[in-house]
N, C-alpha and C positions, 0 to 999 in steps of 0.2 A: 457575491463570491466569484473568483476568478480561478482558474482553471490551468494548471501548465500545459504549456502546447510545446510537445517536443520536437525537435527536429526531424526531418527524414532519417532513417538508418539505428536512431533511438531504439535501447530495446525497452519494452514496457512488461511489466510484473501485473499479472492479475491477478487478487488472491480475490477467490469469490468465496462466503463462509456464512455458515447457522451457529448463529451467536442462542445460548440459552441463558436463562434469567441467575445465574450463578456468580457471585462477588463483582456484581456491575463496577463499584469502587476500584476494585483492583484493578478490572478490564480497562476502564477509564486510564488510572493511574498509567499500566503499562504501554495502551495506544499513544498516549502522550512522549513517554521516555523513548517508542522507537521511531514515532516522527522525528525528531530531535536529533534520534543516533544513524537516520538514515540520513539525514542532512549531512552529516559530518563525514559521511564514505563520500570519498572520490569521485568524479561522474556522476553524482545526484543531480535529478533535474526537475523534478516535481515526485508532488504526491495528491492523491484526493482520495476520499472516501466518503460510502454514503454506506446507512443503514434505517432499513421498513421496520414497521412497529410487529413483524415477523419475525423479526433475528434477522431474516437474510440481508447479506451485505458484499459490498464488493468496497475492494481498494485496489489504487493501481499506482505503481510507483513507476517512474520514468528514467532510464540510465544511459550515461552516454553512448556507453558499450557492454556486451555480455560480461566483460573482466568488469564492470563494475559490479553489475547485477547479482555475480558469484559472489564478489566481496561481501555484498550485503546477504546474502542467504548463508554466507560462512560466518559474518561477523557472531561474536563471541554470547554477548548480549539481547542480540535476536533468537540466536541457538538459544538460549536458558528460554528466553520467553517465547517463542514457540513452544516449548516443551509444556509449558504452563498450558497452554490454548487446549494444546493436546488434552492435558489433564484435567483443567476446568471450564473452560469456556466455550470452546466449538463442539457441536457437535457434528459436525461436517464441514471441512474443507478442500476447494481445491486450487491447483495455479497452475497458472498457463503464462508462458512467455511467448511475446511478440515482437517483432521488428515493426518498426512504424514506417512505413511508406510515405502516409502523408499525414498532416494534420491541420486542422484552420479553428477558427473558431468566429462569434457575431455576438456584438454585442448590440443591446438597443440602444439607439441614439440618446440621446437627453433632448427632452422636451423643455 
């Protein structure tokens, strides 16, 4: 798996969130459709996410700038599905926005 490494000045989206065991299919379905619709906003530069057999989970999206960052928390389609989250899926979340300083990443050689 590889990992977007943003540039300095990038802002970065944290949503950290407690997924519970309610219409996994659907959760599935809609995490898919907003990978896809965050790609297509402006200034997208990565995405990752990870989730424990806890529910707890983090994803972090990567934007060139804040006006992109907005775009994606205004776009229309994340609005409806966020709401959904609201209403069936998390039972806690939260997000925090970051400017990236720095970032690198390592990979291991091939043997």
């Amino acid at each position: 798996m590889r990992f977007a490494i943003p540039p300095a000045g990038a802002v970065a989206v944290l949503f950290l969130s407690v997924r519970n065991a309610m219409d996994a299919s659907g959760y599935s379905a809609a995490a898919a459709q907003m990978e896809a619709a965050a790609a297509s906003i402006p200034g997208f530069i990565g995405f990752t996410a990870a989730r424990g057999s806890d529910g707890v989970g983090i994803a972090v999206s990567y934007w060139a700038d804040e006006a992109a960052a907005l775009a994606w928390r205004d776009q229309a389609d994340h609005a409806r599905v966020r709401d959904q989250g609201r209403a069936i899926w998390y039972d806690h979340y939260c997000v925090s926005i970051a400017q990236v300083t720095r970032a690198y990443h390592w990979d291991r050689p091939p043997e």
